[in-house]
C-alpha positions, -999 to 999 in steps of 0.1 A, spaced: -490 -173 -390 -506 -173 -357 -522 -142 -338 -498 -147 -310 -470 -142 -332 -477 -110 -342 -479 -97 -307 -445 -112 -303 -433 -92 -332 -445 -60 -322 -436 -66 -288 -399 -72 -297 -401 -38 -322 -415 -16 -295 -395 -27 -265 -358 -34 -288 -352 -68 -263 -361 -104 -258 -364 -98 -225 -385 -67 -221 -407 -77 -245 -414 -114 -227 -424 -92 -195 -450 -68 -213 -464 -103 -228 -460 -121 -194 -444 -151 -210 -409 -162 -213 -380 -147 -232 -374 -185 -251 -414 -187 -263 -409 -151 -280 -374 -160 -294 -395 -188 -311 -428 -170 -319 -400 -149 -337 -382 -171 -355 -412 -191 -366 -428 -159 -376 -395 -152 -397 -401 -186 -413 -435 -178 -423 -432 -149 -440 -397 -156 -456 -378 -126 -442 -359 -119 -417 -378 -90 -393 -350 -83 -371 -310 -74 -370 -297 -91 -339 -269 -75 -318 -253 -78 -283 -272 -37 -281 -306 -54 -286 -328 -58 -317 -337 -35 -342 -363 -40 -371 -348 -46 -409 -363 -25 -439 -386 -55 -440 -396 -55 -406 -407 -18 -407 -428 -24 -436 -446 -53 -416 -452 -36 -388 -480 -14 -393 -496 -43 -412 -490 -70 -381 -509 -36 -361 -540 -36 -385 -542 -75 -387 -547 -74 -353 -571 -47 -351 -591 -64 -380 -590 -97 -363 -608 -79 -329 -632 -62 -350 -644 -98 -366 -647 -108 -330 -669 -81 -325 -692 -91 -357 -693 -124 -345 -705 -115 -310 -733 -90 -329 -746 -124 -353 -748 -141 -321 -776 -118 -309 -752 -105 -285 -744 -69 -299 -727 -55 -267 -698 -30 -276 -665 -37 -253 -644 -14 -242 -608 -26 -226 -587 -6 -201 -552 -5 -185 -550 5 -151 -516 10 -134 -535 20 -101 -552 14 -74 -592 18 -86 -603 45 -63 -574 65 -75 -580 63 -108 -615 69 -103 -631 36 -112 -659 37 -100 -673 71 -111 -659 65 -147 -676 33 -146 -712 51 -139 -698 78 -166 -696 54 -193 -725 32 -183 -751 65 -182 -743 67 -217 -740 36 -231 -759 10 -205 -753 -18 -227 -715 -10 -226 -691 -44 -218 -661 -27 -195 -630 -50 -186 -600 -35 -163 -569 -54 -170 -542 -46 -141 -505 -35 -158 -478 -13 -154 -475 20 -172 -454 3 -200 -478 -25 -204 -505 -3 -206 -491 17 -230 -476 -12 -254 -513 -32 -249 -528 4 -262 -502 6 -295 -508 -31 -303 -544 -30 -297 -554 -54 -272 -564 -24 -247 -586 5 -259 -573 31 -238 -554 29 -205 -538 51 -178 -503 58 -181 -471 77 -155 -443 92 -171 -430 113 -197 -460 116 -229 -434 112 -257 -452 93 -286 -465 109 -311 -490 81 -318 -506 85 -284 -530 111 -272 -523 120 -238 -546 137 -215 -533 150 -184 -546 138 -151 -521 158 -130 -488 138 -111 -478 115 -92 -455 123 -62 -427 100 -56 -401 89 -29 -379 70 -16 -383 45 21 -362 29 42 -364 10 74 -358 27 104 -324 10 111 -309 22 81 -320 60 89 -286 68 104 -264 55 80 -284 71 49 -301 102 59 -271 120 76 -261 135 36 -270 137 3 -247 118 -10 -265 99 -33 -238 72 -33 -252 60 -5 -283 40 -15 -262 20 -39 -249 0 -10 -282 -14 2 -306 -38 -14 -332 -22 -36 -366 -34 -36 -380 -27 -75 -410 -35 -96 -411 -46 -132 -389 -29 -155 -416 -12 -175 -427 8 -146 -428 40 -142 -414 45 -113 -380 24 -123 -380 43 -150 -372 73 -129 -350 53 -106 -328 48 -141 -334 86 -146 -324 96 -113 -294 64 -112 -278 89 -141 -281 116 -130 -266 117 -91 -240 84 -104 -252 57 -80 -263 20 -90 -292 9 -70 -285 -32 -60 -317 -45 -75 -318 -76 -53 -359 -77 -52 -383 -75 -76 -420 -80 -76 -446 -70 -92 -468 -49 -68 -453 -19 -57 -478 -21 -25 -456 -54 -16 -427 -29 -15 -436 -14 13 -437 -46 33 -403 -51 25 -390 -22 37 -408 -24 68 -395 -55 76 -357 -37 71 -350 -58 38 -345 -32 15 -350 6 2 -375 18 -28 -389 40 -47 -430 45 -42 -458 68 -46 -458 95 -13 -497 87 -9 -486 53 0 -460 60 22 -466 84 39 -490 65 64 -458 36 70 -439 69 79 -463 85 100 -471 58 120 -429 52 124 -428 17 105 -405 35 81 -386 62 73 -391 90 41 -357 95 26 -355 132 29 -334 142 3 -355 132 -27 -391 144 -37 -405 135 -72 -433 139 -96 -445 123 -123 -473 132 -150 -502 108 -151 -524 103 -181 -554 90 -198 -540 73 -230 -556 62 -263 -540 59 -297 -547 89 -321 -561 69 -351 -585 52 -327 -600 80 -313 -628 80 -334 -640 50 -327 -675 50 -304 -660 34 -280 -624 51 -276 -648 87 -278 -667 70 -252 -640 62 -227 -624 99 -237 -656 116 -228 -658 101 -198 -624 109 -185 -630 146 -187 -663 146 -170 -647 121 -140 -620 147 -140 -630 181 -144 -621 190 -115 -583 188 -131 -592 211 -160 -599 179 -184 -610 182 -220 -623 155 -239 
């Protein structure tokens, strides 16, 4: 049994797919398939019912999950040990970031957590939302920033306020989809989307049943910022965040659908039964002194 495969497994538990679960991990839907199956070999059970719907775990695989979750944890905290015998007794802290840093307030939560703990080691790894938020349940992140709907009950959620979405065009399209409302519309251009763990296809799946359309995902990438350039360049339509936006629109490089405004709730995330760990309580503390000015408790 190898480390690896256990991220595998609760990768393919959380996200019910091959395929989702190879994006959080950033490797390929045939390496997990085999971390799986190997993993299944290992222990002697199978972890998963397979259907043309997805995967779901077996009785067995429930009762392993939790236990693959604490392995890991335990294996991080013997990293830790191993860094204090070393004479090198630094605590680490690890955080998700789905943002641009000045939006997220890098900096000054950098100085937050630093004024109280100097000899703190701080990474920022760059995700989505739903990377974040799986690295958080499976341990690999300490605590994160997350859009979208706080659902799971294992997660603590502190609200950081919204996130205001819309949709761009180019300018040559602004005849032919702006005159109605008709939602119909945008499913018979090219759609420019990011990974499917984001938040803000999430919403374009919301919004894709609700109003009946089906957006023609013909681009994908993995900056939402690269979006933009896409749609400047009258390649395609998207969803993005109005901050970013609006300065394309202003300027007239694109064009603000106007028949859809949206808003998302952002959040600081840990997971409950970590939060009273020094440096989870760290990271939370700092969070509602960086943003007090949104009503923030720790």
């Amino acid at each position: 049994m190898e480390l690896y495969q256990l991220h595998a497994f609760i990768a393919v538990a959380e996200h019910g797919n091959m395929t989702r679960a190879a994006e959080s991990l950033y490797t390929s839907q045939p390496a997990v398939s085999a971390q799986i199956k190997s993993l299944e070999q290992s222990f002697g059970v199978q972890l998963f019912h397979r259907s043309a719907a997805g995967m779901t775990l077996t009785d067995q695989g429930r009762a392993l999950l939790d236990q693959a979750r604490l392995t890991l944890a335990q294996a991080r905290t013997t990293q830790d040990l191993a860094r204090h015998l070393r004479g090198n007794p630094t605590q680490s802290l690890r955080i998700g970031i789905n943002d641009a840093g000045p939006r997220l307030r890098v900096d000054a939560l950098t100085r937050a957590l630093l004024s109280d703990h100097p000899d703190l080691s701080i990474s920022y790894d760059q995700g989505t939302s739903g990377s974040v938020l799986s690295g958080v349940r499976r341990f690999d992140l300490d605590a994160g920033f997350y859009e979208g709907p706080t659902t799971d009950p294992s997660i603590t959620f502190t609200p950081l306020g919204t996130v205001e979405l819309c949709i761009v065009l180019p300018n040559a399209w602004v005849n032919r989809l702006t005159k109605s409302s008709n939602w119909s519309s945008l499913s018979d251009v090219p759609w420019v989307f990011v990974r499917p763990d984001c938040s803000y296809h999430a919403e374009l799946e919301r919004l894709s049943e609700k109003h009946g359309f089906t957006p023609n995902k013909q681009f994908r990438l993995d900056h939402s910022s690269v979006s933009l350039e896409l749609v400047r360049e009258g390649l395609a339509v998207s969803m993005v965040d109005v901050e970013f936006a609006r300065p394309y629109a202003e300027s007239g490089e694109l064009t603000i659908w106007p028949h859809y405004q949206g808003k998302i709730p952002r959040s600081a995330i840990t997971l409950k039964k970590r939060d009273s760990e020094p440096a989870v309580k760290a990271f939370r503390s700092a969070v509602a002194r960086v943003f007090s000015d949104l009503q923030v408790s720790a």
